[in-house]
Backbone as JSON Lines, residues from 0, in Angstrom:
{"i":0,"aa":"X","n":[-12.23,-5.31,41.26],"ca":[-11.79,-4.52,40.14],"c":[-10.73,-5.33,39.4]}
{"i":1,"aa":"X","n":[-11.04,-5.53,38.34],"ca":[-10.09,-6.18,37.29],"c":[-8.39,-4.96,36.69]}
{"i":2,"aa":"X","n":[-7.87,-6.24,36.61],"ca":[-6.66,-5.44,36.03],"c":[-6.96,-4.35,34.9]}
{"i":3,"aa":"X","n":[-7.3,-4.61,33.91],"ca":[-7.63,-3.75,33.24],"c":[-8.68,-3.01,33.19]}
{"i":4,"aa":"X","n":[-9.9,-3.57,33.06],"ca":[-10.95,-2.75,33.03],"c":[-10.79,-1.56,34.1]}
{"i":5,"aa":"X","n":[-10.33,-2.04,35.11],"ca":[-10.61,-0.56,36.36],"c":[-11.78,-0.45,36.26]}
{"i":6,"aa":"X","n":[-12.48,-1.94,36.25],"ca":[-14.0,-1.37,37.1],"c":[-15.38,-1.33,35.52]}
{"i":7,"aa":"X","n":[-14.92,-1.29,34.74],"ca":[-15.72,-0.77,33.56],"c":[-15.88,-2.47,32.9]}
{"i":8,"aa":"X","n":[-16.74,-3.18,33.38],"ca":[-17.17,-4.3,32.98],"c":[-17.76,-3.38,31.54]}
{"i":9,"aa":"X","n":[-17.88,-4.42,30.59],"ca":[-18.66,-4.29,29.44],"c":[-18.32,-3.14,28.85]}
{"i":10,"aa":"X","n":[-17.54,-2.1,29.05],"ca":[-17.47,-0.84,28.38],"c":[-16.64,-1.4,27.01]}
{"i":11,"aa":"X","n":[-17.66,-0.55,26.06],"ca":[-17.44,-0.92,24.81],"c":[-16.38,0.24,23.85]}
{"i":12,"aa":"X","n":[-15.12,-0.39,23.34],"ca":[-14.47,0.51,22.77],"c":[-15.12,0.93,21.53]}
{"i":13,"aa":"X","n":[-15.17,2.28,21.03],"ca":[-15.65,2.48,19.79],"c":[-14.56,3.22,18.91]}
{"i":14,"aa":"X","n":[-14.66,2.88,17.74],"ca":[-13.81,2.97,16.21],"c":[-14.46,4.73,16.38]}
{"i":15,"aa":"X","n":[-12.76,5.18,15.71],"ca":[-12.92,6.85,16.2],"c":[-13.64,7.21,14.5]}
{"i":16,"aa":"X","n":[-14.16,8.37,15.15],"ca":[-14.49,8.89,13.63],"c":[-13.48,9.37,12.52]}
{"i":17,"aa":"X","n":[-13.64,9.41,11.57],"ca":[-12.75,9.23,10.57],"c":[-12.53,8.55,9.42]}
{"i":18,"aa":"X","n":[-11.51,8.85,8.63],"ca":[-11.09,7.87,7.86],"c":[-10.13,6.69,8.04]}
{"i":19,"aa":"X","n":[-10.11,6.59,8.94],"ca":[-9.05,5.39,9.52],"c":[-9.46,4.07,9.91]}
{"i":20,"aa":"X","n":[-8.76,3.01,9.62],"ca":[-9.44,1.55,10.25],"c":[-8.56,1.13,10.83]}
{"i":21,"aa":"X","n":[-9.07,0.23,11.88],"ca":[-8.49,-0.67,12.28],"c":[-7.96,-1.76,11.6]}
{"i":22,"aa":"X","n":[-6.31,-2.21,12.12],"ca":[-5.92,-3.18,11.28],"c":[-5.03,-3.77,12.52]}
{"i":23,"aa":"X","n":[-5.26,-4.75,13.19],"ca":[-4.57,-5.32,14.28],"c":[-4.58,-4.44,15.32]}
{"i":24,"aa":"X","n":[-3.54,-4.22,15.79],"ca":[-3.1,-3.24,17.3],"c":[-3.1,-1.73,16.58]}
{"i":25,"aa":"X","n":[-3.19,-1.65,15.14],"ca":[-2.35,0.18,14.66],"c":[-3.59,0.43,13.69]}
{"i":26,"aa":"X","n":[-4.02,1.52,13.86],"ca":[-4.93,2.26,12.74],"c":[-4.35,3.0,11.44]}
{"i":27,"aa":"X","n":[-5.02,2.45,10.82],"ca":[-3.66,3.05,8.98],"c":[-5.17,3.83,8.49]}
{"i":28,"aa":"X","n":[-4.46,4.93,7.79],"ca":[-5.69,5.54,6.97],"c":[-5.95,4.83,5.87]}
{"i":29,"aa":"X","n":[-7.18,5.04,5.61],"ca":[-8.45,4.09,4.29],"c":[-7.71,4.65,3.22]}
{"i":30,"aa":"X","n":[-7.97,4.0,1.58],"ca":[-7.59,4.84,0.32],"c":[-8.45,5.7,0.31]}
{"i":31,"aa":"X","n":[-7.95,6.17,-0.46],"ca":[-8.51,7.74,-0.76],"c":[-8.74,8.12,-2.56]}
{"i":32,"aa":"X","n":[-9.32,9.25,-3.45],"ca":[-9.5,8.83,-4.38],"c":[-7.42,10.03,-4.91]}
{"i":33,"aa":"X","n":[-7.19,10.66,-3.71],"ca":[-5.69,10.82,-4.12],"c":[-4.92,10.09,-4.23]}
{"i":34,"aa":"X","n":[-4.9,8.94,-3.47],"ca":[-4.23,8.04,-3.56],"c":[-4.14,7.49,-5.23]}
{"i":35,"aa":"X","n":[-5.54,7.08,-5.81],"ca":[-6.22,6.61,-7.08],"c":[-5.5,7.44,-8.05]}
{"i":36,"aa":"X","n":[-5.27,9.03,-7.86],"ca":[-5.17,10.14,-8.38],"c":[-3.85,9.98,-8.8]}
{"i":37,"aa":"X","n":[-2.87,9.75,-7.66],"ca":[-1.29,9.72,-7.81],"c":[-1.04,8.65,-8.07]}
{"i":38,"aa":"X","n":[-1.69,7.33,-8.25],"ca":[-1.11,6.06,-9.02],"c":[-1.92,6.37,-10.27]}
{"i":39,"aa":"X","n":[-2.56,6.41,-10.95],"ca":[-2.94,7.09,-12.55],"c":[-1.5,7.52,-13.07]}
{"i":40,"aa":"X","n":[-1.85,8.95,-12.04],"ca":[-0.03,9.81,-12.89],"c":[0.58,9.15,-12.67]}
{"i":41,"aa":"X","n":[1.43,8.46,-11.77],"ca":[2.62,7.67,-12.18],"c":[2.86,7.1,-13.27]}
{"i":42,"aa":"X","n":[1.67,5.96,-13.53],"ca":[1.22,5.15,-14.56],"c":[1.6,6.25,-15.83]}
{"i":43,"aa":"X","n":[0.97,7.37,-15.93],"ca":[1.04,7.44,-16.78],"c":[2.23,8.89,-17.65]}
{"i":44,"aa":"X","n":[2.74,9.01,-16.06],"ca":[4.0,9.54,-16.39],"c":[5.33,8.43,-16.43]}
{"i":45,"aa":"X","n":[5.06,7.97,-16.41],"ca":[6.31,6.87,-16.38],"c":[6.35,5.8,-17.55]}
{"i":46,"aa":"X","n":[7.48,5.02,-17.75],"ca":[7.41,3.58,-19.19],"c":[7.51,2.49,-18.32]}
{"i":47,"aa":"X","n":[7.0,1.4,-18.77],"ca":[7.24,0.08,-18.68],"c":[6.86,-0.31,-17.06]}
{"i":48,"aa":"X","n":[5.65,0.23,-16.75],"ca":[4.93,0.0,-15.43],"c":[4.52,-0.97,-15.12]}
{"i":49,"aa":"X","n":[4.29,-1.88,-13.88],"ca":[3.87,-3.03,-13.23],"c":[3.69,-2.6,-12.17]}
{"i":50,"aa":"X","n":[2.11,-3.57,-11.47],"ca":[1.71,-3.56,-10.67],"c":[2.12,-4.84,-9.88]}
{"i":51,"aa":"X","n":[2.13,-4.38,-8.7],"ca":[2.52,-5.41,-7.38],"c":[1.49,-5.57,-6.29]}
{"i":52,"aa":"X","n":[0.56,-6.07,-6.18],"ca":[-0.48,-6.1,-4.99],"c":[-0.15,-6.69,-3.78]}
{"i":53,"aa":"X","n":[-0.27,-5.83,-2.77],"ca":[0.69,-6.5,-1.79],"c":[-0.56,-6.68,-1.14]}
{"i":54,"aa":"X","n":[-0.66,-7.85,-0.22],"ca":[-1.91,-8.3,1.08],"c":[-1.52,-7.11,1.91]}
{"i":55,"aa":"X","n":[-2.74,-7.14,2.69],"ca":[-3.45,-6.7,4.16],"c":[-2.24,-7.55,5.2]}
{"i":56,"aa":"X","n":[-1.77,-6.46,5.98],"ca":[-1.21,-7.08,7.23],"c":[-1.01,-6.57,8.29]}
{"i":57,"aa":"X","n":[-0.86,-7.19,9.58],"ca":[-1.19,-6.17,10.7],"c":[-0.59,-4.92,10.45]}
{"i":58,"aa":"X","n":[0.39,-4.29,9.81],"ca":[0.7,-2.87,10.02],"c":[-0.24,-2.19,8.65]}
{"i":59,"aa":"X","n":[-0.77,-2.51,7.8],"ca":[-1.27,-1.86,6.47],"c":[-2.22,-2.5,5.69]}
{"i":60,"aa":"X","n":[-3.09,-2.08,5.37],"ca":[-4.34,-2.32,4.25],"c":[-3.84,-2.81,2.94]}
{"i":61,"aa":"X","n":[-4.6,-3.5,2.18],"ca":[-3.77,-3.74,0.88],"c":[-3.41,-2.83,-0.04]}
{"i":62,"aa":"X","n":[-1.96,-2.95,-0.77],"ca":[-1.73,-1.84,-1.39],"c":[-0.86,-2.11,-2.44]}
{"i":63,"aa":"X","n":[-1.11,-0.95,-3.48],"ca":[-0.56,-1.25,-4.89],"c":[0.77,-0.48,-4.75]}
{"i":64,"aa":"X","n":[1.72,-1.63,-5.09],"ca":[3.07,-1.18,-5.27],"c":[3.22,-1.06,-6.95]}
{"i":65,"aa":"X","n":[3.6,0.49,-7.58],"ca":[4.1,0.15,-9.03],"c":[5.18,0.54,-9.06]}
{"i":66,"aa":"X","n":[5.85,-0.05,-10.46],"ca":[7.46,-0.06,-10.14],"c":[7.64,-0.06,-12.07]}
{"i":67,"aa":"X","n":[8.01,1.54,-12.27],"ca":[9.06,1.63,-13.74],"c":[9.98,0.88,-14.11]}
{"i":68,"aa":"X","n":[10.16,0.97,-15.4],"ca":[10.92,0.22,-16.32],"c":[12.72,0.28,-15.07]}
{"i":69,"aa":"X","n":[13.0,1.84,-14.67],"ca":[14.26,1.92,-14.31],"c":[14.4,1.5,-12.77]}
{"i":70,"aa":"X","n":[13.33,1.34,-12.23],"ca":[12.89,0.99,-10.57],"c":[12.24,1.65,-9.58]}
{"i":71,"aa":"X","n":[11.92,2.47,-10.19],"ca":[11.35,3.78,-9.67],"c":[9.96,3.39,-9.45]}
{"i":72,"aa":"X","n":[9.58,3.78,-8.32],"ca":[8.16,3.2,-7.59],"c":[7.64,3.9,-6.81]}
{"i":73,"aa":"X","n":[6.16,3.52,-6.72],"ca":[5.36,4.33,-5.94],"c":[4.68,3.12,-5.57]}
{"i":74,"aa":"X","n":[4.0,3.27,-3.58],"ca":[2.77,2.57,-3.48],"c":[2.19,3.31,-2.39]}
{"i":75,"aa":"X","n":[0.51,2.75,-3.13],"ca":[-0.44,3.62,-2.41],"c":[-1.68,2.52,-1.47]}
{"i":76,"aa":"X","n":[-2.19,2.85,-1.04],"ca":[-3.31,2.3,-0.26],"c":[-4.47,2.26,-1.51]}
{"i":77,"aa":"X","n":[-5.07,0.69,-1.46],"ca":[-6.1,0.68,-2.31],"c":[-7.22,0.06,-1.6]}
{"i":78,"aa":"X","n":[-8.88,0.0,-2.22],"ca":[-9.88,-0.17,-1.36],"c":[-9.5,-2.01,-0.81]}
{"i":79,"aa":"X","n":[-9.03,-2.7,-2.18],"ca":[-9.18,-3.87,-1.99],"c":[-8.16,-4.13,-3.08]}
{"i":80,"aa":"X","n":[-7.69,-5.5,-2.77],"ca":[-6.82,-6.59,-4.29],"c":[-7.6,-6.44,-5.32]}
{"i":81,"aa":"X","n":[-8.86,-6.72,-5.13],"ca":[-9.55,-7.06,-6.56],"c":[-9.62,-5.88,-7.12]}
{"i":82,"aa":"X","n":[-10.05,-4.36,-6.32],"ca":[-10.19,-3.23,-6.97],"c":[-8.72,-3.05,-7.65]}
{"i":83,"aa":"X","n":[-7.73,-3.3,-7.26],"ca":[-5.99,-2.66,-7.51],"c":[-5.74,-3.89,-8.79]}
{"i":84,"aa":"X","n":[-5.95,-5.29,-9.14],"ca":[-6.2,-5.94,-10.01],"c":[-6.97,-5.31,-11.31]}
{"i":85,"aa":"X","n":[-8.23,-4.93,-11.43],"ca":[-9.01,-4.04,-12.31],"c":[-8.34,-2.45,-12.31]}
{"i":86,"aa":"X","n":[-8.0,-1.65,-11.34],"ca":[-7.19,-0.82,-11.64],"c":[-6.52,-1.19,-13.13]}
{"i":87,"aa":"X","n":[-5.36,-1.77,-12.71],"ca":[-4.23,-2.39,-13.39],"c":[-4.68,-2.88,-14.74]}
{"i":88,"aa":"X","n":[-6.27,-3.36,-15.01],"ca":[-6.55,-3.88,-15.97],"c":[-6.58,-2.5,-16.71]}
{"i":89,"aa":"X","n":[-7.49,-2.11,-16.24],"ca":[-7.98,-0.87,-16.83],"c":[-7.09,0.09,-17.48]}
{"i":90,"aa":"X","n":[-5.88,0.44,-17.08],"ca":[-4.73,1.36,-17.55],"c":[-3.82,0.61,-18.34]}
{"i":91,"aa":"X","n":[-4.4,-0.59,-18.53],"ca":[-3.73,-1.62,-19.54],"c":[-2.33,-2.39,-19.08]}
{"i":92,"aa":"X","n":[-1.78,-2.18,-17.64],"ca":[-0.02,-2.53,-17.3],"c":[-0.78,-4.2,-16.33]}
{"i":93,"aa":"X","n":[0.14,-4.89,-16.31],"ca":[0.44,-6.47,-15.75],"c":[0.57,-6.09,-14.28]}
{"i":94,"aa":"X","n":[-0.25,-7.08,-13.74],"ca":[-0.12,-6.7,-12.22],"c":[0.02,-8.16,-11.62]}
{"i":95,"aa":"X","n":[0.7,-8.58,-10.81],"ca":[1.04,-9.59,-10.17],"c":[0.72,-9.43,-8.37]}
{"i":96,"aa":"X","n":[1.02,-10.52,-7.96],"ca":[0.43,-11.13,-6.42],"c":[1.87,-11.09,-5.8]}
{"i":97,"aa":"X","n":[2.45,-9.93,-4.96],"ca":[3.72,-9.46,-4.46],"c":[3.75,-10.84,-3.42]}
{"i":98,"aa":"X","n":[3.08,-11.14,-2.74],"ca":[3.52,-12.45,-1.93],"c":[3.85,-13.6,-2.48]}
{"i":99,"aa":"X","n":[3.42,-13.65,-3.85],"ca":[3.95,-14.62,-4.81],"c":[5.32,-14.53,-5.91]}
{"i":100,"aa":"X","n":[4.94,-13.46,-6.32],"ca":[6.51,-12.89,-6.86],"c":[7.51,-12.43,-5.93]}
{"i":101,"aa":"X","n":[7.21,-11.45,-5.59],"ca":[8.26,-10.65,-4.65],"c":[8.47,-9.37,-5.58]}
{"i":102,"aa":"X","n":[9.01,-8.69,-4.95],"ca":[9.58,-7.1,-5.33],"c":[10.66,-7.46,-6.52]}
{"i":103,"aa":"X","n":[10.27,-6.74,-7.51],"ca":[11.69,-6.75,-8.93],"c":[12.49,-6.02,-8.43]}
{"i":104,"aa":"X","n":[13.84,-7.1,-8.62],"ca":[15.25,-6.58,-9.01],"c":[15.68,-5.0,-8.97]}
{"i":105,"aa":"X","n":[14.81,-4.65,-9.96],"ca":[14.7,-3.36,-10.52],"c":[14.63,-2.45,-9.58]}
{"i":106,"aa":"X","n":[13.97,-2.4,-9.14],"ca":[13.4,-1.81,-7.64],"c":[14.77,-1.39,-6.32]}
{"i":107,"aa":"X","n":[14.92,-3.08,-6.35],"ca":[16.08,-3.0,-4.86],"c":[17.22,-2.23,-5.62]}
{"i":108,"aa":"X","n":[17.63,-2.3,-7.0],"ca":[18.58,-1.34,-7.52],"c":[18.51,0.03,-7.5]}
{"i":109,"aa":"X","n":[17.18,0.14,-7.41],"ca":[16.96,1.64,-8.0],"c":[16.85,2.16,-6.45]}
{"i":110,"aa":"X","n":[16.54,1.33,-5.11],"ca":[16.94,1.95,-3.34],"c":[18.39,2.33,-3.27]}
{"i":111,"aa":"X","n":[19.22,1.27,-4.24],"ca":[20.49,1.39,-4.08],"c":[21.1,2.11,-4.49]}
{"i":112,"aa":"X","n":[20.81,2.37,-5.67],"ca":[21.24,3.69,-6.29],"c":[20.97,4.87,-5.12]}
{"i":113,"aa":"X","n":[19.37,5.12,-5.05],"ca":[19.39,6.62,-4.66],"c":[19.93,6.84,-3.14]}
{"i":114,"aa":"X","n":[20.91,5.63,-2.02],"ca":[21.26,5.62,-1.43],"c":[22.41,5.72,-1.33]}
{"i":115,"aa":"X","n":[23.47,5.58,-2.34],"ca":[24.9,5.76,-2.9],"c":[24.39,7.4,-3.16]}
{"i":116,"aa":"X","n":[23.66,7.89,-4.14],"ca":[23.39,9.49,-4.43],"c":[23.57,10.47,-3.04]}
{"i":117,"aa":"X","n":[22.69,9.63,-1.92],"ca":[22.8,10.57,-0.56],"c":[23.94,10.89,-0.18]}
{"i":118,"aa":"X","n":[24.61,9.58,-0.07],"ca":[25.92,9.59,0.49],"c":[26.73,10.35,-0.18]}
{"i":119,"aa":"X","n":[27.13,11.12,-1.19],"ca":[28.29,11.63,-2.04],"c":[27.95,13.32,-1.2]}
């Protein structure tokens, strides 16, 4: 009897049903078309929007970070880069490669802010 198996040569793990995938050691839920739903409204409740495509990595699927004119951001789970790229085309706002840029300014101000707000 092997350390792990306990005996179960060949037993095959199977992917649970659901919407969830595997992504390294942790299962993250798939996009969804709410997800699609609540980055639209943002987009289009908000000014001066940009997209941030962040890679796939062991804890998360790829996903669109957007971030307002004042820093204010939302990100959601998307099917793929290329889909969250055409997103971005499509609603007309600039979308960039977050492992290549990095997160705006804008952004880490606008954590900072609403973290001074808690505190008072």
């Amino acid at each position: 009897m092997n350390l792990f198996g306990r005996g179960r040569r060949g037993a095959r793990f199977k992917r649970p049903a659901g919407d969830t995938a595997r992504t390294g050691s942790t299962r993250v839920r798939a996009s969804s078309s709410e997800d699609e739903a609540h980055l639209a409204d943002f987009i289009d409740t908000r000014e001066g929007v940009e997209g941030f495509v962040e890679p796939r990595t062991a804890v998360s699927d790829v996903t669109l970070l957007l971030v307002a004119w004042d820093g204010e951001f939302t990100r959601r789970r998307v099917p793929s880069a290329d889909w969250a790229y055409k997103f971005c085309q499509r609603r007309g706002i600039k979308a960039y490669e977050a492992g290549v840029v990095g997160i705006p300014q804008r952004m880490r101000e606008y954590i900072s802010r609403q973290k001074r707000q808690k505190r008072r």
